[in-house]
N, C-alpha and C positions, 0 to 999 in steps of 0.2 A: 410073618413073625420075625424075620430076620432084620428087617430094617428095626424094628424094636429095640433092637440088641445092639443098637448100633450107639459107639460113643456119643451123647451129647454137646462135649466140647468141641469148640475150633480147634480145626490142624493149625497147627505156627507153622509158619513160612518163613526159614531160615537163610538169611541172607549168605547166598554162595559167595565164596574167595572170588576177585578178580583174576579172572584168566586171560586176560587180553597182555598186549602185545607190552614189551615193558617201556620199549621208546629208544632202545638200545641206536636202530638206524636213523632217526631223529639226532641223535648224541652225537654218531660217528659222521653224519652230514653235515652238524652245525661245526665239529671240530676240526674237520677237513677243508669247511671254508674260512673259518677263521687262521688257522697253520698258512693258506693260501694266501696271506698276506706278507709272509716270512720268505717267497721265492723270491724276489727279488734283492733279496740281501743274500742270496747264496753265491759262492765263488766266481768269479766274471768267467775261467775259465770251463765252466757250462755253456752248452749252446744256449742262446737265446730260448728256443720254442723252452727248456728248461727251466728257465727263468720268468720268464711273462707268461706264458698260456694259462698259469692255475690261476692268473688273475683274471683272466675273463669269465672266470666258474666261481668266480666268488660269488655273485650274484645268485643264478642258478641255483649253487649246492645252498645257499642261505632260503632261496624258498623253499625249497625241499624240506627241507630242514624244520621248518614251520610246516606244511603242509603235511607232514610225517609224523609231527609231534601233538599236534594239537587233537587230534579224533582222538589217540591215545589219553593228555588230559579230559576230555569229555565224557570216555567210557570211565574211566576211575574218577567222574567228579563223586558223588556219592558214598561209595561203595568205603569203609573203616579198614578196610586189609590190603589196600593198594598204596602203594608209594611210589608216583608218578616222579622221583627227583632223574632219571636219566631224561624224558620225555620235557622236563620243565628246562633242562641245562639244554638241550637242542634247540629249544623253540628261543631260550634265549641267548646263544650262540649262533642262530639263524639269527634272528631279530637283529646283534648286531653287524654281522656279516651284511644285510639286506643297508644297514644305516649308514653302514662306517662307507660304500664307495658314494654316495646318496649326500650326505655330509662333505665329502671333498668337493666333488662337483658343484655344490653351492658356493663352497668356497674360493673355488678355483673361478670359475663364473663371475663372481660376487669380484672379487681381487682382478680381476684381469678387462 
């Protein structure tokens, strides 16, 4: 007799808030590689390794940077309550980070 008495209607299935990651390390990756294009204009009277080394992590922190940001856009493709904009500035603050040494080297290549 119980099941009788049981609502007829469908339960609604109410779409949960996005709890995922917000892209924050994506942000901080892609803006850390792109700054890393600014050592070289710092004071001469730095050592070297101060100077040139965060140029060789350009690359690196720019796929990170992508590779950090993007799963973060895919869990919030969807979802109405999510605002992937730190996740979207990463992936494209990596993206250019990844173009901009990718770009020279063509050009330098190309020119020489």
């Amino acid at each position: 007799m119980s099941s009788a008495n049981q609502a007829t209607e469908p339960e609604q299935q109410q779409e949960e808030p996005y709890h995922g990651s917000s892209g924050t390390g994506s942000l901080v990756l892609g803006a850390t590689a792109v700054a890393a294009f600014g050592c070289p204009f710092l004071p001469e009277a730095l050592p070297p390794v101060v100077r040139y080394l965060p140029l060789y992590l350009v690359l690196p922190l720019g796929i990170c940077a992508v590779v950090w940001g993007l799963p973060d856009l895919w869990r919030a493709w969807g979802t109405e309550y999510s605002s992937p904009v730190r996740a979207r500035i990463g992936v494209l603050l990596g993206t250019l980070a990844i173009l901009a040494p990718l770009v020279w080297l063509f050009f330098y290549l190309g020119a020489g």
